[in-house]
ROVEXDREN-53380 format. One record per residue: residue in one letter; x, y, z of N, C-alpha, C, O in turn. Coordinates in pm, whole numbers, padded with zeros to 5 digits, always signed. Layout:
// residues N
AXYZXYZXYZXYZ/...
END
This chain:
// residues 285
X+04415+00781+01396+04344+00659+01435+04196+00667+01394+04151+00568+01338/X+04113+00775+01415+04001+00766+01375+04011+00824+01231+03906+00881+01199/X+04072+00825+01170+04003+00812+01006+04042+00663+01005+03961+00609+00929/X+04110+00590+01043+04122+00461+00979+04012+00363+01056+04007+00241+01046/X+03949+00425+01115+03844+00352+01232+03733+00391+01139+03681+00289+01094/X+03680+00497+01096+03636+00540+00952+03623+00463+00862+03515+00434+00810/X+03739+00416+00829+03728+00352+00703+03716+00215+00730+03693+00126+00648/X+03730+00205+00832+03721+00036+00841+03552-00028+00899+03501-00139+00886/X+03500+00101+00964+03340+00108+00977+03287+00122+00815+03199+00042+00783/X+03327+00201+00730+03269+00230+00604+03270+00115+00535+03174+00068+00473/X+03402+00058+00547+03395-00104+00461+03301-00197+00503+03230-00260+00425/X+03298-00211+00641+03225-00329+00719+03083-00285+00639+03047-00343+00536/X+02996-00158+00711+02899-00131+00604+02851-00132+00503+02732-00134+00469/X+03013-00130+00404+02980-00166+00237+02958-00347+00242+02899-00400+00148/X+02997-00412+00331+03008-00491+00305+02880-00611+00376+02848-00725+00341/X+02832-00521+00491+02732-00595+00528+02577-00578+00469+02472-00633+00502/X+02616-00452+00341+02528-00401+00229+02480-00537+00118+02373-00586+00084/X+02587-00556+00095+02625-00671-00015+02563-00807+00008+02503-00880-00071/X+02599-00826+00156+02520-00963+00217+02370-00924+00236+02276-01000+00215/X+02360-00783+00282+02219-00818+00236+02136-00803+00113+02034-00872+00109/X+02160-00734+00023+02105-00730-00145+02108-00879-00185+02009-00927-00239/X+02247-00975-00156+02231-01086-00187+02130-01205-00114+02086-01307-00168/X+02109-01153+00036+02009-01246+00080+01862-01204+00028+01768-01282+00047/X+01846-01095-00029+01671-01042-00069+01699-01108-00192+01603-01170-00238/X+01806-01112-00257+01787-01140-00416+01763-01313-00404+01714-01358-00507/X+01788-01409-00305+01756-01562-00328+01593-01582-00326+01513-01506-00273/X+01566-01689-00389+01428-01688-00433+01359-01731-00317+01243-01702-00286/X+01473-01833-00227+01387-01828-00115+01315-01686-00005+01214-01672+00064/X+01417-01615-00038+01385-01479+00056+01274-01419-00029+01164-01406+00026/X+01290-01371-00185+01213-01337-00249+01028-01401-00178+00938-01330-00133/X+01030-01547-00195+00912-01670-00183+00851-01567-00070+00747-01502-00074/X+00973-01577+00058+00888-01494+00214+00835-01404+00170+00716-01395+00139/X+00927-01319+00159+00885-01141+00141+00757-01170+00089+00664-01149+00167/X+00716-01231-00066+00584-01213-00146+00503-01294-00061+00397-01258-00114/X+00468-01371+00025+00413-01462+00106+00323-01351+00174+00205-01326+00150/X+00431-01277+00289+00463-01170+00359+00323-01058+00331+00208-01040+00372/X+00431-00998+00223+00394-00888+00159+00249-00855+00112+00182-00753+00129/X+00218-00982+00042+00094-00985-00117+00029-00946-00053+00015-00831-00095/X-00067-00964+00083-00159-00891+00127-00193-00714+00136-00299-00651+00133/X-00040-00670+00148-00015-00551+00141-00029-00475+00012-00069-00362-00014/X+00008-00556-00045+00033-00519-00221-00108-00470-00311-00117-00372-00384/X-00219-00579-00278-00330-00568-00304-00445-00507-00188-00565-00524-00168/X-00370-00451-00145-00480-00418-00033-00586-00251-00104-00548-00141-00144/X-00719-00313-00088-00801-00170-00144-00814-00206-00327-00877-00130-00401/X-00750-00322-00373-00743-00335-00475-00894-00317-00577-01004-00358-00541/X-00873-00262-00681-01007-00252-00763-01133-00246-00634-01195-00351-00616/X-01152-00187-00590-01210-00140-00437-01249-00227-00348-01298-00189-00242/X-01239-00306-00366-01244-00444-00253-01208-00393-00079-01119-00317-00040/X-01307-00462-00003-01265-00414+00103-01094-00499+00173-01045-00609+00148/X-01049-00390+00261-00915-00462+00300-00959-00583+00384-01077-00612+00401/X-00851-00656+00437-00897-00742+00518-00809-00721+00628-00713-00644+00630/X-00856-00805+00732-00815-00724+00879-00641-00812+00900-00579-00785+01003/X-00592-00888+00822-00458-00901+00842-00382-00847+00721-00261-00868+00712/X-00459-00764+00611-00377-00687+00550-00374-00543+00614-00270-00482+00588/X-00469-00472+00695-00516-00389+00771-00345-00405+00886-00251-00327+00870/X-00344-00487+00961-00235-00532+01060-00103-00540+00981+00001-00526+01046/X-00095-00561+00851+00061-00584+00817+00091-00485+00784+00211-00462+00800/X+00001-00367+00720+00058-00263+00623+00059-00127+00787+00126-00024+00787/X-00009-00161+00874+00023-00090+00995+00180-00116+01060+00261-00027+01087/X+00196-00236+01074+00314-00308+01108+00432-00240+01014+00531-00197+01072/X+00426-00231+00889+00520-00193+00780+00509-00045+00811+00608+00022+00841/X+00404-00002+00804+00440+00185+00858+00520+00190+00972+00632+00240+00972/X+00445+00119+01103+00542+00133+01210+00679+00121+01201+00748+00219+01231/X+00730+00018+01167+00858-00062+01162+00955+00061+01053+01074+00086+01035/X+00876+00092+01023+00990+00173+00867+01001+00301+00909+01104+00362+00882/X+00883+00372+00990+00896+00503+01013+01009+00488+01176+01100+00563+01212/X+00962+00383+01231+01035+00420+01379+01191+00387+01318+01289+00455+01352/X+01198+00311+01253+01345+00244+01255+01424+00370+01131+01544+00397+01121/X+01351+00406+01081+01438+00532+00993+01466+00673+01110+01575+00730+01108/X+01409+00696+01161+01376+00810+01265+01483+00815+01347+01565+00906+01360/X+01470+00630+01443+01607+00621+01503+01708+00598+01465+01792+00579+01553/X+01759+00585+01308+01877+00602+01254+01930+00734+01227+02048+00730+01192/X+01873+00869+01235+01898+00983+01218+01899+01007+01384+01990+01075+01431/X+01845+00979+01430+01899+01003+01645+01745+01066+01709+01743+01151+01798/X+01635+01014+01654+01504+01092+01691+01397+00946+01724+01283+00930+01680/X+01465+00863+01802+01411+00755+01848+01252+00797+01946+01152+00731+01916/X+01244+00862+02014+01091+00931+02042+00979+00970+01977+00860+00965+02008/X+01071+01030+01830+00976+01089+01752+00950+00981+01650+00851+01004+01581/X+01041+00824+01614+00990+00742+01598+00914+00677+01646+00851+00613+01562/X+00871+00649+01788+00765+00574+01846+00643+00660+01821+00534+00610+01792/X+00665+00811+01834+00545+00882+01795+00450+00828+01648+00327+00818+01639/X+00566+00798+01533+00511+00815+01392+00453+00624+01417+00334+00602+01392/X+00534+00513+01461+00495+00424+01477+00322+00443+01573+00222+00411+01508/X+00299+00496+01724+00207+00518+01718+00086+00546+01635-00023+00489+01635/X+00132+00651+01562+00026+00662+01450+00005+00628+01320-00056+00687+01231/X+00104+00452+01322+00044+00380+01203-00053+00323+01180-00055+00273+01068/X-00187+00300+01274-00263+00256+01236-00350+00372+01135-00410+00347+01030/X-00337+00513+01209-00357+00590+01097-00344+00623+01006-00432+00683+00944/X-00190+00589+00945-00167+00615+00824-00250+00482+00765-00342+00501+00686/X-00215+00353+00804-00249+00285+00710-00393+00294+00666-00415+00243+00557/X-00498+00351+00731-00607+00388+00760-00582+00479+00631-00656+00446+00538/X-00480+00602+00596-00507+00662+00505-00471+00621+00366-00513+00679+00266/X-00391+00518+00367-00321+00474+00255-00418+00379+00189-00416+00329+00077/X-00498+00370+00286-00635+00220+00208-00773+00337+00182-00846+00308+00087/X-00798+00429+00239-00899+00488+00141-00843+00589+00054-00919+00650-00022/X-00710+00615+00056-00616+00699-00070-00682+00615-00158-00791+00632-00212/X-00595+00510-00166-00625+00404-00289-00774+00368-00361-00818+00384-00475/X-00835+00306-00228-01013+00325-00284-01017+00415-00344-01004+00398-00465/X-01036+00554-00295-01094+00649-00346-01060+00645-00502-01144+00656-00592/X-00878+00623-00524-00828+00690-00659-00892+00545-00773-00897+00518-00893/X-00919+00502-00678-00990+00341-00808-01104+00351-00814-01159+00273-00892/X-01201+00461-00728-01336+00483-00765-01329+00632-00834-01423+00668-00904/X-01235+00703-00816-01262+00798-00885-01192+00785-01064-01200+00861-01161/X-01129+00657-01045-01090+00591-01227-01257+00565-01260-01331+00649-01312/X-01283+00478-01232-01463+00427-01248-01562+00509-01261-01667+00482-01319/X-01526+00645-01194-01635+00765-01201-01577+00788-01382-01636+00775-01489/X-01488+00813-01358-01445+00897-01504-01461+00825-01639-01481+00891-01741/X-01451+00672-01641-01462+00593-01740-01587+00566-01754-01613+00501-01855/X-01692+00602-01672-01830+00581-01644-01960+00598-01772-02058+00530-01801/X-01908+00708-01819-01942+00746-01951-01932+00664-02053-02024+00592-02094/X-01811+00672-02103-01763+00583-02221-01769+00458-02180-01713+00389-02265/X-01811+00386-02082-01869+00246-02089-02043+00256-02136-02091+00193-02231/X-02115+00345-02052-02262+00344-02100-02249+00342-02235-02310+00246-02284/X-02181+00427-02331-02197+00438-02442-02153+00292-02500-02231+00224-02567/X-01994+00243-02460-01986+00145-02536-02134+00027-02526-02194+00001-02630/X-02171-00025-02414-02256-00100-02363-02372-00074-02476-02399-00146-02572/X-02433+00052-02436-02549+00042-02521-02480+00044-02675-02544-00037-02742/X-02398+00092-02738-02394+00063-02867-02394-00121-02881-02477-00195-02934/X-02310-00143-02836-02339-00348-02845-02451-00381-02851-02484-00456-02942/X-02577-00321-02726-02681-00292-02756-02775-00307-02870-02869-00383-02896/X-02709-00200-02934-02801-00146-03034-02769-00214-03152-02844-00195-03249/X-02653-00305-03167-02597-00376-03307-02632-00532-03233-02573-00629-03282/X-02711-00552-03133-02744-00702-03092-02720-00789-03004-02778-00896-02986/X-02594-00722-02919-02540-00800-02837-02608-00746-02710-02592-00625-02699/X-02688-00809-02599-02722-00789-02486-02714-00877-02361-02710-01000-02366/X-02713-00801-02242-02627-00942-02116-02504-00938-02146-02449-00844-02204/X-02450-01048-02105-02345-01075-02074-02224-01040-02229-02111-00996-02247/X-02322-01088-02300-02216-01047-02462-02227-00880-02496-02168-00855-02601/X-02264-00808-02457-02326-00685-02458-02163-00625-02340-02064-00562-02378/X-02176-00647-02280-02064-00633-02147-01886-00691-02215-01777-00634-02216/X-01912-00767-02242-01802-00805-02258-01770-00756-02401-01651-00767-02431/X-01831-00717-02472-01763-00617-02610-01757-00511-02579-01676-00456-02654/X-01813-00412-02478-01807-00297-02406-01625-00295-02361-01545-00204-02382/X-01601-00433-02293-01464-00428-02247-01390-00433-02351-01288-00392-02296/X-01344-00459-02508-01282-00447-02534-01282-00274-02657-01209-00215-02736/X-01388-00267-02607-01398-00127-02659-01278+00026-02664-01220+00038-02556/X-01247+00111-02747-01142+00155-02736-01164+00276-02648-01067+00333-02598/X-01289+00316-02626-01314+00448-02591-01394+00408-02426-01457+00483-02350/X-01368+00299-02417-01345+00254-02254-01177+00254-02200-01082+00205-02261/X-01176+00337-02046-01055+00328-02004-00994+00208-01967-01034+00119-02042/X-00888+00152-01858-00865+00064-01920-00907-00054-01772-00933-00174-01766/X-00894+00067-01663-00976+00079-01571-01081+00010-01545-01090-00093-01478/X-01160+00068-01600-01339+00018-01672-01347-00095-01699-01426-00170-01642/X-01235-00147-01830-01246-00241-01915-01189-00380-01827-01212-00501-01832/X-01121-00311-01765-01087-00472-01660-01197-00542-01572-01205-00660-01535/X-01284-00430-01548-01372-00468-01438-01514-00541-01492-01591-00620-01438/X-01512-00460-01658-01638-00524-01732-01578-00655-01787-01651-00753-01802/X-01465-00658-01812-01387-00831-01894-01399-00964-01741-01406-01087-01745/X-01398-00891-01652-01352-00977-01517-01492-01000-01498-01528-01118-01488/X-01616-00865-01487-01757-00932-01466-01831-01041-01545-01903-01133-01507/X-01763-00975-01746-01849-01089-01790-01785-01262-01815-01844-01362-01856/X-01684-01248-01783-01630-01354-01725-01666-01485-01591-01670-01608-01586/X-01681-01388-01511-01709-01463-01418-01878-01481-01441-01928-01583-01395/X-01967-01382-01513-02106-01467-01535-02074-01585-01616-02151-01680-01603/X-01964-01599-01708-01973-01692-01780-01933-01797-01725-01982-01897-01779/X-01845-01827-01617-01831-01904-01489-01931-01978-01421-01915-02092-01378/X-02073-01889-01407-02216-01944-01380-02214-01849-01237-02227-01905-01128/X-02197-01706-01247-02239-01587-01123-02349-01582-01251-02338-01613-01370/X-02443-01537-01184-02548-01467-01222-02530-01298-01248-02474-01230-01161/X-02586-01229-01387-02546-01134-01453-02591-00985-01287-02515-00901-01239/X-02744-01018-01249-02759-00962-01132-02718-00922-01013-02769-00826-00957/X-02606-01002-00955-02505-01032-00869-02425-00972-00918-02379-00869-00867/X-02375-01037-01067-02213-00910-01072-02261-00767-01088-02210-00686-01011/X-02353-00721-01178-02394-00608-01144-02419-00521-01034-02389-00403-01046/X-02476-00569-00913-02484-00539-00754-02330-00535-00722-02299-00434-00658/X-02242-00607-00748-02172-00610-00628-02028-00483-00747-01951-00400-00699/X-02039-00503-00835-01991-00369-00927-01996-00242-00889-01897-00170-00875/X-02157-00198-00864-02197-00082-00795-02161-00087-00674-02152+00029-00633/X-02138-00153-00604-02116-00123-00446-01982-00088-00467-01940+00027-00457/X-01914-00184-00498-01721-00129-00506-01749+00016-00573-01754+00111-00495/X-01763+00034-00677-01778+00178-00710-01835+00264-00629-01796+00380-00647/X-01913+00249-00547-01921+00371-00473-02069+00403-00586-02113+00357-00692/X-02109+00526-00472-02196+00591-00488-02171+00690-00633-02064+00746-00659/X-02284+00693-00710-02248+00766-00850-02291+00693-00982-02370+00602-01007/X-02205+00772-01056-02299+00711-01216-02302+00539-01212-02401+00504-01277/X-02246+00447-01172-02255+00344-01208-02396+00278-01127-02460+00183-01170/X-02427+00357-00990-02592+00366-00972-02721+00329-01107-02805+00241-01126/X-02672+00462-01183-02791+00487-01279-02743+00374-01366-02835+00305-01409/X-02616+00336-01407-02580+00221-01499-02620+00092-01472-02663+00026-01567/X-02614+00038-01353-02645-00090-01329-02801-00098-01338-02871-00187-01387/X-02835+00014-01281-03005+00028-01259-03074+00044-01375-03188+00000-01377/X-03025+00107-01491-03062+00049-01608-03054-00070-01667-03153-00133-01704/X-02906-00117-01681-02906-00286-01711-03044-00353-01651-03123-00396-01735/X-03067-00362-01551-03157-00435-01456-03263-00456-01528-03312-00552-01587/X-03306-00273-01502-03444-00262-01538-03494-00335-01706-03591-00392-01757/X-03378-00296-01734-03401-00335-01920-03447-00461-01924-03545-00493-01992/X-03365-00558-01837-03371-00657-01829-03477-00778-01782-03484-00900-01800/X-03580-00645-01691-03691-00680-01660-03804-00668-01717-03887-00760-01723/X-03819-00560-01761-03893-00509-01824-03894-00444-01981-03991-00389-02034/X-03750-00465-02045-03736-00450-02147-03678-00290-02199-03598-00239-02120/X-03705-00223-02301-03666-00128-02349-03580-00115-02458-03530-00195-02538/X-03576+00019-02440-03427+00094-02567-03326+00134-02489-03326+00246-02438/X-03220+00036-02467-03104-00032-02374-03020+00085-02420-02977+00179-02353/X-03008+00059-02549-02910+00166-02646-02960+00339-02603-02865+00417-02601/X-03096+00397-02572-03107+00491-02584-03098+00534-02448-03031+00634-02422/X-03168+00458-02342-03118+00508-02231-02979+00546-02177-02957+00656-02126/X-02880+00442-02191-02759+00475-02155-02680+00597-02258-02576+00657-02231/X-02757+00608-02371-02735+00724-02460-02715+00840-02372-02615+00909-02352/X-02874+00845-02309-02938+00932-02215-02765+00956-02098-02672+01034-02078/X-02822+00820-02052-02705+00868-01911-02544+00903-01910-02482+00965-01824/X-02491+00842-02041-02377+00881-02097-02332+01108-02098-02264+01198-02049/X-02453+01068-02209-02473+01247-02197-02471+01279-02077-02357+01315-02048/X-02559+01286-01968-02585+01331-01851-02429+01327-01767-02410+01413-01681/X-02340+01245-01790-02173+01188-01698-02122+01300-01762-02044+01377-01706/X-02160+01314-01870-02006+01413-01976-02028+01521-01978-01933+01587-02020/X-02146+01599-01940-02195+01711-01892-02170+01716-01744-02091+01803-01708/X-02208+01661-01676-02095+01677-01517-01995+01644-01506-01948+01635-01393/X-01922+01613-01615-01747+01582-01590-01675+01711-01634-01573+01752-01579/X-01738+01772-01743-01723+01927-01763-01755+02036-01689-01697+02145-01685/X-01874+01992-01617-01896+02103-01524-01775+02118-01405-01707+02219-01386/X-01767+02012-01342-01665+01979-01258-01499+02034-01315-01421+02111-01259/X-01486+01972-01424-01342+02090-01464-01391+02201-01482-01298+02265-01432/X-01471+02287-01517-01462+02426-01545-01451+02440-01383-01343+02481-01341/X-01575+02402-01265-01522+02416-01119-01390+02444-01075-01345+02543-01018/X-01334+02334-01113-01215+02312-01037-01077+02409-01118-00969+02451-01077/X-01148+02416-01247-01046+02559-01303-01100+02707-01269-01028+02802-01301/X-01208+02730-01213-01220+02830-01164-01171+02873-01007-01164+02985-00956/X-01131+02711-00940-01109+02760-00848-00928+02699-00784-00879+02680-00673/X-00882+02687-00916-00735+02667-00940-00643+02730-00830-00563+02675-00754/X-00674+02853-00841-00602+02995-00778-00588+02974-00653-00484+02957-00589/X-00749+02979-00600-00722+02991-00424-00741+02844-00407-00809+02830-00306/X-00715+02738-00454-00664+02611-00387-00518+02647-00375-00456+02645-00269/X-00477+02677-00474-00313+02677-00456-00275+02758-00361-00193+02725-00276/X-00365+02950-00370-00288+03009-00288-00303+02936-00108-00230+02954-00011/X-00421+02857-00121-00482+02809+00023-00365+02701+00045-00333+02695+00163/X-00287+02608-00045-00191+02517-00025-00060+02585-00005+00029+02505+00025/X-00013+02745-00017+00146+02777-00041+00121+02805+00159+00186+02775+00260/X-00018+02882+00128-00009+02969+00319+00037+02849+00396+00148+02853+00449/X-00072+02695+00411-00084+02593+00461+00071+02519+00457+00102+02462+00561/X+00170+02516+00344+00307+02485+00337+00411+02607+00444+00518+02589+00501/X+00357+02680+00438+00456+02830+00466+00479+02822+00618+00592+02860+00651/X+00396+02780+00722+00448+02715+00827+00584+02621+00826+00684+02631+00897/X+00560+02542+00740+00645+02394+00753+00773+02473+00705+00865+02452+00784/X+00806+02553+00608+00884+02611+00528+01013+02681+00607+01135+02677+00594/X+00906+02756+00708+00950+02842+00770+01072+02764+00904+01189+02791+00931/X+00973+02659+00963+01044+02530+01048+01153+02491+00971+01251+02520+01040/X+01199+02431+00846+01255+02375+00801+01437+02471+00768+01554+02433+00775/X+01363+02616+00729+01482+02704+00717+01545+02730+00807+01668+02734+00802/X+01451+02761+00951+01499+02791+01019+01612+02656+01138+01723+02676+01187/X+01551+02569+01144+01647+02451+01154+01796+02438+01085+01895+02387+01137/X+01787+02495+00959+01872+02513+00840+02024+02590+00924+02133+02553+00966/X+01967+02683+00915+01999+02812+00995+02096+02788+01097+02217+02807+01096/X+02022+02743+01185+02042+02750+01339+02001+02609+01381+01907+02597+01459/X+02081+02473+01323+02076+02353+01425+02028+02350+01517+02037+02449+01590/X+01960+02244+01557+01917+02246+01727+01768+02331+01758+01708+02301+01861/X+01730+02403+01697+01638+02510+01676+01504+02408+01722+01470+02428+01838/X+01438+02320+01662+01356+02252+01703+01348+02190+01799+01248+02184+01871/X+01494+02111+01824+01505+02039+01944+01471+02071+02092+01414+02006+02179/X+01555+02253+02087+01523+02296+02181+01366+02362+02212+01337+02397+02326/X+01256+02378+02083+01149+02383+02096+01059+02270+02152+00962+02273+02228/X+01114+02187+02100+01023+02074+02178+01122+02029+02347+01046+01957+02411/X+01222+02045+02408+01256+02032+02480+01135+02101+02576+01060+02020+02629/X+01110+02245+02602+01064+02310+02683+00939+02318+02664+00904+02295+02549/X+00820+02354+02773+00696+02289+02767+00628+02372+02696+00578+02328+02592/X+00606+02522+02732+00545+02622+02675+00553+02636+02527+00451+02662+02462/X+00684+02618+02462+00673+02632+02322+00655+02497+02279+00616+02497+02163/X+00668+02377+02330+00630+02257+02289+00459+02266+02305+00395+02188+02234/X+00419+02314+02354+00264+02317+02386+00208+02410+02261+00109+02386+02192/X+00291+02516+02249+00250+02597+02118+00222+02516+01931+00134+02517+01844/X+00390+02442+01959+00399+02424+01886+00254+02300+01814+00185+02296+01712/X+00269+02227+01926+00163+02120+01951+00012+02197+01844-00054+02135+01759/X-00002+02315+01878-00145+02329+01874-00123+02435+01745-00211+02493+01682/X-00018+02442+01730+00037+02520+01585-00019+02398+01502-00124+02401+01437/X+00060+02298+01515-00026+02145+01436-00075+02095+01430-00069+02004+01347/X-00227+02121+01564-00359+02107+01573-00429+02175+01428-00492+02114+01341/X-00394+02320+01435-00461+02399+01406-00407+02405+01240-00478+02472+01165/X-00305+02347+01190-00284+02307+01079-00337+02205+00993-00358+02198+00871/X-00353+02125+01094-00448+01954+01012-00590+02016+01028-00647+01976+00926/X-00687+02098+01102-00775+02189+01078-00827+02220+00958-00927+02189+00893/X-00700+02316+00941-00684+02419+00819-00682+02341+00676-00729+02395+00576/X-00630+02222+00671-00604+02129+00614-00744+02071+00523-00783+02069+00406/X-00787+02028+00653-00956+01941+00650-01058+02060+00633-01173+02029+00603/X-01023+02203+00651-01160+02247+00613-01100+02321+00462-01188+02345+00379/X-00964+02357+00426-00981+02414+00276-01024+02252+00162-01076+02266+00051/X-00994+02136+00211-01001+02029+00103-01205+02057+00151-01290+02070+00063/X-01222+02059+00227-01415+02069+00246-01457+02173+00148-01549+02160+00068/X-01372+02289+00164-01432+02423+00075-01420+02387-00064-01509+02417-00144/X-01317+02325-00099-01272+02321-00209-01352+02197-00310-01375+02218-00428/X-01382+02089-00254-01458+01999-00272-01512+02017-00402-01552+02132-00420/X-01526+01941-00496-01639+01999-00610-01727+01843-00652-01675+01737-00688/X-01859+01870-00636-01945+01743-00608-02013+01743-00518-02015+01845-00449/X-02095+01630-00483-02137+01595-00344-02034+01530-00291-01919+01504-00326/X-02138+01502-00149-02052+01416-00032-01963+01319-00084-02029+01268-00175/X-01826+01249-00081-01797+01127-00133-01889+01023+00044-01947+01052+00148/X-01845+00915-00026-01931+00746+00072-01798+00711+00089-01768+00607+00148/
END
């Protein structure tokens, strides 16, 4: 009786699979979801700040996905736990992203000064100066979206000053400082557009090298500092392997639930001070 109770649960499942792939695939469902969604999608985009109902949905979507997977494996507690702490993740998933779209902008930072001032230096300055920079080959592509989208929208009627300001702020603190602050100045007061950013170009590509030789010198003990920092979790995971139930009954009882607790205090610690040691640069903003 129960294999055929089996199989007749397995079908229902295959089959209430089907109804739903087919209800996501109608365009009306599609229309919601992207309605829904888009806020999520773009959230942190080209560094823009989030906004406080994409902030609320992509919390909502952590919650909902972590609790409801959790209690499908039979750990309905330890789903309300991970739901609890979606506002944190989403918290981490929006300056993940910033960060990795300011640290594209740090790196292309270079090869825009250069393209810029060469336009520069063959005639084009302002806004036409910028916008041949973007289609430049030895700009990333990164870069090149953000200089095609700025000199665009001056050509819209923003003022070249404004997009420049508000460029540097999304980027963050760093070379695009000394970049905009040249444009400016040139602009005020004139100059050799072409030679300065010559200047500051050099100055990016000499700390972008310094920084890899850093970070290859210190290859080794990041990693060995990441196997120790894994070798806890490793150890949990085999041993569960092993011997079922093994965790459960750790967190059942207070004393080793209290251990364990501060075993994973003392891990997110360990965590936050080897990424501090390891750091190569100043402070990030």
């Amino acid at each position: 009786m129960n294999p055929l109770l089996a199989g007749a649960g397995g079908a229902c499942a295959a089959l209430a699979a089907a109804e739903v792939v087919a209800l996501l695939a109608r365009p009306a469902t599609v229309a919601v979801l992207s309605a829904m969604l888009g806020p999520v999608a773009v959230i942190a985009q080209r560094g823009r700040a989030a906004t406080h109902q994409a902030r609320l949905l992509l919390g909502a979507l952590v919650a909902s996905t972590g609790f409801l997977l959790l209690a499908l494996v039979g750990h309905p507690w330890l789903g309300l736990a991970v739901a609890a702490s979606a506002p944190a993740g989403a918290t981490f998933v929006i300056r993940f992203r910033l960060a990795r779209w300011r640290s594209q902008m740090r790196s292309g930072a270079a090869g825009a000064a250069l393209a810029i001032g060469e336009a520069s230096a063959s005639g084009l300055g302002g806004v036409a100066g910028i916008e041949r920079a973007a289609f430049d080959g030895a700009v990333p592509a990164t870069v090149a979206t953000e200089l095609q989208d700025l000199a665009t929208r001056c050509r819209l009627g923003l003022s070249l000053e404004d997009g420049l300001q508000e460029l540097r702020r999304r980027a963050g603190a760093g070379p695009w400082d000394a970049i905009v602050a040249a444009l400016l100045v040139q602009r005020s007061v004139g100059g050799d557009l072409s030679k300065i950013l010559g200047g500051i170009a050099s100055g990016l590509e000499a700390s972008v090298r310094a920084r890899a030789e850093a970070r290859s010198l210190s290859a080794q003990a990041r990693l060995t500092a990441r196997i120790v920092i894994a070798m806890p979790l490793v150890g949990v995971a085999l041993g569960e392997i092993a011997s079922p139930g093994t965790l459960g009954r750790i967190v059942a009882s207070p004393v080793p639930r209290a251990l364990a607790a501060s075993a994973v205090v003392l891990q997110l610690l360990a965590v936050v001070a080897v990424r501090r040691a390891a750091r190569v640069g100043g402070p990030r903003r």
